[in-house]
BAFI-3210 file (N, C-alpha, C; in Angstrom, 3 decimals, decimal comma, padded with zeros to 6 digits):
// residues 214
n [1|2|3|4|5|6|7|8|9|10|11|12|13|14|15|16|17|18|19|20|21|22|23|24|25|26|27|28|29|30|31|32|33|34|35|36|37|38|39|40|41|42|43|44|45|46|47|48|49|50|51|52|53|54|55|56|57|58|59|60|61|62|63|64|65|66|67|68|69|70|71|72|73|74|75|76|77|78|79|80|81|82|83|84|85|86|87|88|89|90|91|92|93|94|95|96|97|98|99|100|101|102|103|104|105|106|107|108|109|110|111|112|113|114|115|116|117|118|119|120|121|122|123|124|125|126|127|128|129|130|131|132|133|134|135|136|137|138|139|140|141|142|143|144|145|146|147|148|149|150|151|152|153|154|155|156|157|158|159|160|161|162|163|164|165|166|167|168|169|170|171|172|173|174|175|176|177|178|179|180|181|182|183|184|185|186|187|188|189|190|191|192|193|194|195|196|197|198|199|200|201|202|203|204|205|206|207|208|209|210|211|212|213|214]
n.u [000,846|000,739|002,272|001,347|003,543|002,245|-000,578|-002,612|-005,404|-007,956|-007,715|-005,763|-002,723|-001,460|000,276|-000,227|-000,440|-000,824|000,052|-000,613|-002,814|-003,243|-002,687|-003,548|-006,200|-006,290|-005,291|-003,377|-002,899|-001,215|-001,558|-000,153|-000,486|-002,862|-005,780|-006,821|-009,605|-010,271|-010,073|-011,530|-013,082|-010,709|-009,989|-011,831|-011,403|-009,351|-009,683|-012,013|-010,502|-008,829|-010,581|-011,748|-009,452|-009,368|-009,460|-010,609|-010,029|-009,017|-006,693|-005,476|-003,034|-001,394|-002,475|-004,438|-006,821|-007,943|-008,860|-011,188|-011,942|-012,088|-009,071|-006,980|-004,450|-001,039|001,890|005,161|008,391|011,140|013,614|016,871|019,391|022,216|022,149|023,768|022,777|024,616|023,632|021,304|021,787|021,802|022,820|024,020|023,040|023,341|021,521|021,071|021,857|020,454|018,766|017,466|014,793|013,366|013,426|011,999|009,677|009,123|009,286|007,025|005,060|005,226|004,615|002,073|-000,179|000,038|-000,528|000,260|002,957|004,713|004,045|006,606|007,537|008,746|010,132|011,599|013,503|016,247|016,890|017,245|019,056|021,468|021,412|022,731|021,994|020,247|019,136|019,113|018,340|019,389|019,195|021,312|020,504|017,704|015,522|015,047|014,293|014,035|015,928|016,393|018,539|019,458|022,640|021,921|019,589|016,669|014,935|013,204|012,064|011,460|009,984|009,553|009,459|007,414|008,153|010,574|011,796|012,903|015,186|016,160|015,790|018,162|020,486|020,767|020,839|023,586|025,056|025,552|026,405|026,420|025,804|023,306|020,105|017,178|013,994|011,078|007,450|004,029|001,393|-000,647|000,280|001,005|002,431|005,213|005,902|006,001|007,609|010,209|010,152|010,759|013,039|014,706|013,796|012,494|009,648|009,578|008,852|006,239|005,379|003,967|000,412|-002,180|-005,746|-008,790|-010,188|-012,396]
n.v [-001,185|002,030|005,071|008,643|011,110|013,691|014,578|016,499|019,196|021,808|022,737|022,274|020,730|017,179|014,691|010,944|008,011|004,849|002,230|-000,003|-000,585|-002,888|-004,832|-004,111|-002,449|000,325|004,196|006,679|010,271|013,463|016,148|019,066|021,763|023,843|025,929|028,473|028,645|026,324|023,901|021,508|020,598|019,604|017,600|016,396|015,192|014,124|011,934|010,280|009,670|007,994|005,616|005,050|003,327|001,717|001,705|000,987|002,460|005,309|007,623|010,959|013,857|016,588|019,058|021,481|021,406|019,033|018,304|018,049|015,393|011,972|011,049|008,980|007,786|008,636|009,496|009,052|010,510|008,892|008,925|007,096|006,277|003,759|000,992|-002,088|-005,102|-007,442|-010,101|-010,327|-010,250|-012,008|-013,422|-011,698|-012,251|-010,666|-010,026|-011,192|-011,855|-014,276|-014,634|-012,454|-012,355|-014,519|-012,419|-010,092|-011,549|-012,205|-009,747|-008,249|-010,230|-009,880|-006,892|-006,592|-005,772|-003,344|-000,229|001,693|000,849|000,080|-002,280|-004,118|-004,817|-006,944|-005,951|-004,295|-005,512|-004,891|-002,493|-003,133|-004,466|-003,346|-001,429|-002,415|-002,521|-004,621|-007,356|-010,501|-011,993|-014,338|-016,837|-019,322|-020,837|-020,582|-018,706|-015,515|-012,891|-009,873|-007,212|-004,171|-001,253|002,044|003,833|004,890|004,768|003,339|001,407|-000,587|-003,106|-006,008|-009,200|-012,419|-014,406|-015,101|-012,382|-011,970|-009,463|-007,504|-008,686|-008,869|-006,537|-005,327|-006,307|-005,640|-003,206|-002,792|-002,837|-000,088|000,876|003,042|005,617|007,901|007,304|007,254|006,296|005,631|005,138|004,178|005,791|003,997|001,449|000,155|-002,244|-001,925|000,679|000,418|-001,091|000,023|002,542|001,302|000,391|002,947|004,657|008,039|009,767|012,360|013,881|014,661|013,136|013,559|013,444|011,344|011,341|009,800|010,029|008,920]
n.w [000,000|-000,770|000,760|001,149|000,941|000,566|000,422|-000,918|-000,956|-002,128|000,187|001,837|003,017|003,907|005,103|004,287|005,717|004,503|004,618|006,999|006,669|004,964|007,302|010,048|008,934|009,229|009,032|008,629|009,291|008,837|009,923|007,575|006,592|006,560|005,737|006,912|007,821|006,397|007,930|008,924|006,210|004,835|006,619|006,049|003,708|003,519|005,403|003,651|001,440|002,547|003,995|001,397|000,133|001,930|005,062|008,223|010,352|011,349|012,517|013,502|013,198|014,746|014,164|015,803|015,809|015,563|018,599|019,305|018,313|020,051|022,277|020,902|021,437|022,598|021,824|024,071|024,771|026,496|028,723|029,764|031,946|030,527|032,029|033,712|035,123|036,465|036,619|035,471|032,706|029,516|026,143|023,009|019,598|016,657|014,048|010,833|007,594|006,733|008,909|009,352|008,165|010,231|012,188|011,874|011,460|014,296|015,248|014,012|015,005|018,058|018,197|017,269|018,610|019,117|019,748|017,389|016,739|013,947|011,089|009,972|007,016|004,323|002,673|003,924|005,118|004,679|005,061|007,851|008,510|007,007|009,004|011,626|014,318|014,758|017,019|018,367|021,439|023,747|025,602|027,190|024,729|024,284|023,242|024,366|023,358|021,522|020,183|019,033|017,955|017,389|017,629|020,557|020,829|021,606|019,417|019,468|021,317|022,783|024,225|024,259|026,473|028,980|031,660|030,498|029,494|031,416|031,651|028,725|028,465|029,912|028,943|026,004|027,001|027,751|025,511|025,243|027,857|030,414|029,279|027,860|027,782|024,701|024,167|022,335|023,477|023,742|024,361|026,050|026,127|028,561|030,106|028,936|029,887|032,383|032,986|031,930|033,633|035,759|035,453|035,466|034,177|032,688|031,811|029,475|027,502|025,286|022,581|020,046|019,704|018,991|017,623|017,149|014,277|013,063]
ca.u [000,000|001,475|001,801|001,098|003,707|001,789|-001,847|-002,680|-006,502|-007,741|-007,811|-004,119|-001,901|-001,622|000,733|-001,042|000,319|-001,714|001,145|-000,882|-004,125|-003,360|-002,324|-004,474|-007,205|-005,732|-004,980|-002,663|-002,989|-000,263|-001,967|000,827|-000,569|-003,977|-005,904|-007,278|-011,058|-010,477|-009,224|-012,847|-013,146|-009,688|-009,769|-012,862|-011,141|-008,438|-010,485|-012,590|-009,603|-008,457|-011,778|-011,340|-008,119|-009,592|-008,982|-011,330|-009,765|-008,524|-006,012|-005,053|-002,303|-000,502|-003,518|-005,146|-008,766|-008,033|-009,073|-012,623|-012,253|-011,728|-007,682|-006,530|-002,434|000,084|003,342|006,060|009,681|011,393|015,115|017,252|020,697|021,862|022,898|023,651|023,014|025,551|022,774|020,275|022,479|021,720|023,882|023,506|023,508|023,067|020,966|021,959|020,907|019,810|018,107|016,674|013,315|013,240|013,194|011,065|008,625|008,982|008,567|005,381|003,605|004,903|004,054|000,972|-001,423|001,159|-000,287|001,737|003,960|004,280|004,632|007,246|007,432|010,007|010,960|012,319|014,649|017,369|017,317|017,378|020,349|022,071|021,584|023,533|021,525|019,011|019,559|018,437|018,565|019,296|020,261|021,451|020,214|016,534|015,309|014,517|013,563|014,698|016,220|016,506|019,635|020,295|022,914|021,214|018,211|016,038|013,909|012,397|012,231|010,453|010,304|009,152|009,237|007,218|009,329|011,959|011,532|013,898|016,590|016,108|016,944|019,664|021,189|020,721|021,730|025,049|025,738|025,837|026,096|027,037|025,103|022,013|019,237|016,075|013,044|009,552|006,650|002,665|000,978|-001,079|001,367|001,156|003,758|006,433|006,120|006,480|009,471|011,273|010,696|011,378|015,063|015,105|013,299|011,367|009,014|010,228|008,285|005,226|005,870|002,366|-001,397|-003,520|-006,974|-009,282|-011,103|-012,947]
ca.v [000,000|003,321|006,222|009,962|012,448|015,571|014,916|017,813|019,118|022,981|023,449|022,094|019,344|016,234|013,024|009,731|007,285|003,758|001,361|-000,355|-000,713|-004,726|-005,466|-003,281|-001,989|001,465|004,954|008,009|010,907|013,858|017,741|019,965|022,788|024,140|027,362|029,228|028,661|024,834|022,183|020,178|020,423|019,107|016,881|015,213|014,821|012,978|010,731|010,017|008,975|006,776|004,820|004,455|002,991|000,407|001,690|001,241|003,430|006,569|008,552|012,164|014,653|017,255|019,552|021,932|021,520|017,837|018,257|017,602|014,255|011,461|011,001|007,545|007,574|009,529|008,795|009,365|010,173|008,330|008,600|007,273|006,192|002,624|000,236|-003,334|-006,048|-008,818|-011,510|-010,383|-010,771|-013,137|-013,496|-011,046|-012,398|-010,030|-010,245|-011,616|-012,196|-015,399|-014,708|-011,505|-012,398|-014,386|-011,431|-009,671|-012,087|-011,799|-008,278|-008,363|-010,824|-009,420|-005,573|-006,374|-005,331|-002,248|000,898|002,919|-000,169|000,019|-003,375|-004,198|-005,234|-008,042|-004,741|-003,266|-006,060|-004,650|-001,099|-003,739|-004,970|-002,298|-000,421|-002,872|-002,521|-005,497|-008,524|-011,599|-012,168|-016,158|-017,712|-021,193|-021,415|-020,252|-017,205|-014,400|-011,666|-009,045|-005,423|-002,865|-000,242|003,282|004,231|005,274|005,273|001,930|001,499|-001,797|-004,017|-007,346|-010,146|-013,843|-015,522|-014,450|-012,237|-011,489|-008,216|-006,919|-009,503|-008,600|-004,941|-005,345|-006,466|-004,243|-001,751|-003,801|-001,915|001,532|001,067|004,552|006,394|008,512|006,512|007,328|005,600|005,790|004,343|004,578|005,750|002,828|000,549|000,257|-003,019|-001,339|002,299|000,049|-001,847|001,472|003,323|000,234|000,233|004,185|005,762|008,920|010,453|013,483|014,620|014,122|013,911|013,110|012,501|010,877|011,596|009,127|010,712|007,641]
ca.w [000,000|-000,997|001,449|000,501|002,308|000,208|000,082|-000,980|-001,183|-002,026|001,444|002,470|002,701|004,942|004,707|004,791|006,007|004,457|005,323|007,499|006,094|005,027|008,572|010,803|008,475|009,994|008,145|009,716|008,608|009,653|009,260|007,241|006,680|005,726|005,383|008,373|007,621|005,972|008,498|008,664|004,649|004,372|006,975|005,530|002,170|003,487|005,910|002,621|000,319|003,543|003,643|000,024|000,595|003,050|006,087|008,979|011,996|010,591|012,971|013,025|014,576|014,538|014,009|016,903|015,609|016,275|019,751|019,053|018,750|020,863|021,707|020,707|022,222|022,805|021,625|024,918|024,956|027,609|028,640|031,115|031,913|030,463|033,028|033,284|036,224|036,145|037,004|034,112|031,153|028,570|025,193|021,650|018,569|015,615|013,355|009,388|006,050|007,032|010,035|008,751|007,978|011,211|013,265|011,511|011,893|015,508|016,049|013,662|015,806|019,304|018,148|016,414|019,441|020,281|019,144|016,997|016,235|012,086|010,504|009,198|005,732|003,570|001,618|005,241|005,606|003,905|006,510|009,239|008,004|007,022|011,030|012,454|015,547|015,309|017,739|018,964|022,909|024,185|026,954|027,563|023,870|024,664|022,648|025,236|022,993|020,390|020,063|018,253|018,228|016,693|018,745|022,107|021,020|021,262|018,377|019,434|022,246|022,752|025,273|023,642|027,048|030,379|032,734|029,652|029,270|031,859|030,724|027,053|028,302|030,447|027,978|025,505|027,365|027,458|024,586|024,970|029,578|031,349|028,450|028,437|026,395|024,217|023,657|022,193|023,709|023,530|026,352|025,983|026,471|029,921|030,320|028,632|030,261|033,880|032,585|031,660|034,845|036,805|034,833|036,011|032,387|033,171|030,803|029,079|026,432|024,596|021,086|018,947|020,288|018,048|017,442|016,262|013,522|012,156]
c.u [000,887|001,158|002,073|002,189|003,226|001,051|-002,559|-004,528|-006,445|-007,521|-006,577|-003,737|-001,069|-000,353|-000,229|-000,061|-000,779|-001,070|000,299|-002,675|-004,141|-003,434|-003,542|-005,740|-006,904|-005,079|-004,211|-002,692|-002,334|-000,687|-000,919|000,713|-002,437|-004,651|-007,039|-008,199|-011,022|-009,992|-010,649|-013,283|-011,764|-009,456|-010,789|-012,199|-009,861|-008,835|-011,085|-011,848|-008,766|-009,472|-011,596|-009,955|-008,549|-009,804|-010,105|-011,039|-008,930|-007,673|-005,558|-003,980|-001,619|-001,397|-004,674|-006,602|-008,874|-008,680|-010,360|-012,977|-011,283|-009,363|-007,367|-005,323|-001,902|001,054|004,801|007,508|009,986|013,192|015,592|018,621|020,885|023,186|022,709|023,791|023,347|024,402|021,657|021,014|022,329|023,118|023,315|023,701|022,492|022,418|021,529|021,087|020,294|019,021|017,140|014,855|012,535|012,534|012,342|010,026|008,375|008,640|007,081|004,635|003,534|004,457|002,473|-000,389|-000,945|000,607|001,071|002,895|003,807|004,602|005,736|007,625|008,774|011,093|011,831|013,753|016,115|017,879|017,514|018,708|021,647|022,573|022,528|023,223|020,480|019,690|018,579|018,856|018,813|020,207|019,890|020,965|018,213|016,493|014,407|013,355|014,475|014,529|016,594|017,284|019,584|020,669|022,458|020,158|017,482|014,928|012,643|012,676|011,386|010,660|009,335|008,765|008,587|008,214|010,724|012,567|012,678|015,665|017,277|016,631|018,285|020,770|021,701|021,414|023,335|025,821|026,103|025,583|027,005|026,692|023,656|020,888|017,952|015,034|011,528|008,601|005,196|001,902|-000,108|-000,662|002,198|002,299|004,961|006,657|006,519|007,456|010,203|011,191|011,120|013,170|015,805|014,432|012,306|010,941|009,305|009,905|006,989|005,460|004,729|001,444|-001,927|-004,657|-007,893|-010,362|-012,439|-013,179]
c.v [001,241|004,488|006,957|010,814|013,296|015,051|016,043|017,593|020,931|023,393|023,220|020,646|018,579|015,210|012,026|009,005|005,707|002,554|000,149|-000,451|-002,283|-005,635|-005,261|-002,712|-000,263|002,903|005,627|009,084|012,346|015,177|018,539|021,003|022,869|025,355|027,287|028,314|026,602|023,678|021,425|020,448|019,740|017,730|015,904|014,505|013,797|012,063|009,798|009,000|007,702|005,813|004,206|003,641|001,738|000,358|002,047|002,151|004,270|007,166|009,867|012,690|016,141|018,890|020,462|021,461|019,976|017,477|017,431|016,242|013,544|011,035|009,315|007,107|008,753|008,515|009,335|009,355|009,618|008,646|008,534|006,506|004,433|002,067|-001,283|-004,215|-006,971|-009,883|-011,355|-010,094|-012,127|-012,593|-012,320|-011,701|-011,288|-010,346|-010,173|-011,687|-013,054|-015,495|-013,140|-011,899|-013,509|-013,217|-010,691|-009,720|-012,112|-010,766|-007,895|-009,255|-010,176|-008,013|-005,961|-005,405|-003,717|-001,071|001,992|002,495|-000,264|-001,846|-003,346|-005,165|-005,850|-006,786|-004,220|-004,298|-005,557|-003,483|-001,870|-004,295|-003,976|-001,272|-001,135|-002,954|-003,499|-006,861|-009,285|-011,683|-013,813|-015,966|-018,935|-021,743|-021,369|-019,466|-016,403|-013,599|-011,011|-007,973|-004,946|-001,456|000,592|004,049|004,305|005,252|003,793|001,999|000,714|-003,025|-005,292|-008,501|-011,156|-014,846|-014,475|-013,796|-012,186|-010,528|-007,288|-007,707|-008,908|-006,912|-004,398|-005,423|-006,143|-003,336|-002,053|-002,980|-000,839|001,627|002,286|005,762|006,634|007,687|006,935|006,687|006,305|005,162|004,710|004,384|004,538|001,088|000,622|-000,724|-002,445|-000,569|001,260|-000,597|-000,697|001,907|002,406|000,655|002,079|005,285|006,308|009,678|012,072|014,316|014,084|014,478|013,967|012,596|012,330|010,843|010,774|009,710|009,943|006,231]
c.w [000,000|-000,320|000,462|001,254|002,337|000,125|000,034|-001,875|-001,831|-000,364|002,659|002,073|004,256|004,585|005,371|004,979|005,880|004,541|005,444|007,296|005,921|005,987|009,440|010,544|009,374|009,015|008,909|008,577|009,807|008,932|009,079|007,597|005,930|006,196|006,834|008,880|007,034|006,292|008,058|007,278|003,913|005,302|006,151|004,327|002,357|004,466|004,445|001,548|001,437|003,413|002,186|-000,261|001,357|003,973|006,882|010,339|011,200|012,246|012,659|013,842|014,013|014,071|015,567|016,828|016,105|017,732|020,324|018,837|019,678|020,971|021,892|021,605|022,102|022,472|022,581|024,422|026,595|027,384|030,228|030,973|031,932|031,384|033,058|035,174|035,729|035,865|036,007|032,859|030,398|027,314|023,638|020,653|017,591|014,341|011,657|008,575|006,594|008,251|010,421|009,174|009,552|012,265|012,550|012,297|013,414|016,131|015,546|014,646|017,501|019,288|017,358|017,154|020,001|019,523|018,720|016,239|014,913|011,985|009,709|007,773|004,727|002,824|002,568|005,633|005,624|005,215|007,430|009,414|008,310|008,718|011,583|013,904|015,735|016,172|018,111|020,337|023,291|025,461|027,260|026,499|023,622|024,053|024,127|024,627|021,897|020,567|019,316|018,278|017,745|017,610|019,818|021,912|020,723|020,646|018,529|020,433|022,484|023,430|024,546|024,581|028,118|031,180|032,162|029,704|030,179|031,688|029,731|027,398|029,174|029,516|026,428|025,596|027,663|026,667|024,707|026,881|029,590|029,896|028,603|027,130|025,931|024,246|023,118|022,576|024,052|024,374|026,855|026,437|027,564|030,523|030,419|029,369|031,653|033,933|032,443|032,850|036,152|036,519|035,234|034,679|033,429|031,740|030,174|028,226|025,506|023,093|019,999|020,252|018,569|018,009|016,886|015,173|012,555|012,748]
res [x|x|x|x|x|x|x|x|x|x|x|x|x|x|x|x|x|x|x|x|x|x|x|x|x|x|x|x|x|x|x|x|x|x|x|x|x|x|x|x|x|x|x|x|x|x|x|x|x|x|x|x|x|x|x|x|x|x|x|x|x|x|x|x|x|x|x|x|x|x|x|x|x|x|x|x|x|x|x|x|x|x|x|x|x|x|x|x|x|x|x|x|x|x|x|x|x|x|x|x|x|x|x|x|x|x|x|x|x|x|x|x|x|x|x|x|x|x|x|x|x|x|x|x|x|x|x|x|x|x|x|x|x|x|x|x|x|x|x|x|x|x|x|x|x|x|x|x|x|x|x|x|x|x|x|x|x|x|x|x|x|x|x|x|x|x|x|x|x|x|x|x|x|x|x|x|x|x|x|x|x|x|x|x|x|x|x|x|x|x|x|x|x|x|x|x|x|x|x|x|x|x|x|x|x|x|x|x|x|x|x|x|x|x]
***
């Protein structure tokens, strides 16, 4: 499915974002710019061409008039300083050609319920590659979980077994320990946000609400 970054109407211009329409039945839609008097004539027009598109839950942001409807998530910054306990370390292995599409498939089925979480798509393999920051977690030959690196900033975290989750980021943070760290996470995503401030993450910024417009 082909996103829009310019959807452009008379009354302004939006990016869509229809990505996620095959997966989720889900649209996004990101308000540029538009004229004083014509947000709800522009918003309609790109709700409209979303629907047409497929998409049963339409999202909005970035938009004041947005207010008016209901708010779906927030999307949080989080940061906090990475540290490592001896006794929750498991092992990294890095992710490969050959074990590529693996992981993938792993973060698609454990993000699937995660607002906000994009799918990721066979075409994306290649960027996953390329970062040098994707991993696999094991111990004793067990899969833990999987992460996600750019530099300091954790893209993607995921626990596979009960009670992983602080393993899987200990270890992690392995990488980049006695550094200040990033994350994104959806205020929704109540697990995660109590795993981070357990590990010392404090909330820092709100970066997107979403609006359900549809």
């Amino acid at each position: 499915m082909q996103d829009f970054p310019f959807f452009s109407t008379q009354y302004g211009v939006s990016g869509l974002s229809l990505k996620e329409i095959p997966y989720r039945q889900e649209a996004y839609i990101r308000i540029r710019q538009v004229q004083e008097d014509g947000f709800q004539e522009h918003l309609d027009e790109c709700v409209r061409f979303c629907v047409m598109a497929g998409a049963e839950r339409i999202y909005a942001a970035d938009h004041g008039g947005l207010e008016q409807f209901p708010l779906h998530v927030s999307v949080l910054e989080m940061r906090g300083q990475a540290f490592v306990d001896p006794e929750k370390l498991a092992c990294l292995f890095p992710v490969t050609e050959h074990t590529v599409s693996r992981w993938r498939g792993i973060y698609n089925e454990r993000m699937a319920q995660v607002d906000m979480a994009g799918t990721l798509e066979a075409r994306e393999e290649g960027r996953i590659l390329e970062s040098g920051g994707a991993y696999f977690v094991h111990r004793d030959g067990e899969l833990l979980g999987i992460g996600w690196l750019d530099d300091c900033k954790l893209l993607a975290m995921a626990s596979v077994q009960k009670g992983a989750g602080e393993t899987v980021m200990h270890t992690l943070m392995s990488l980049v320990e006695g550094t200040s760290m990033t994350l994104e996470v959806a205020s929704t995503n109540v697990r995660a946000i109590r795993l981070y401030e357990k590990l010392g993450f404090v909330k820092t910024a709100e970066r997107t609400k979403w609006y359900r417009v549809r």
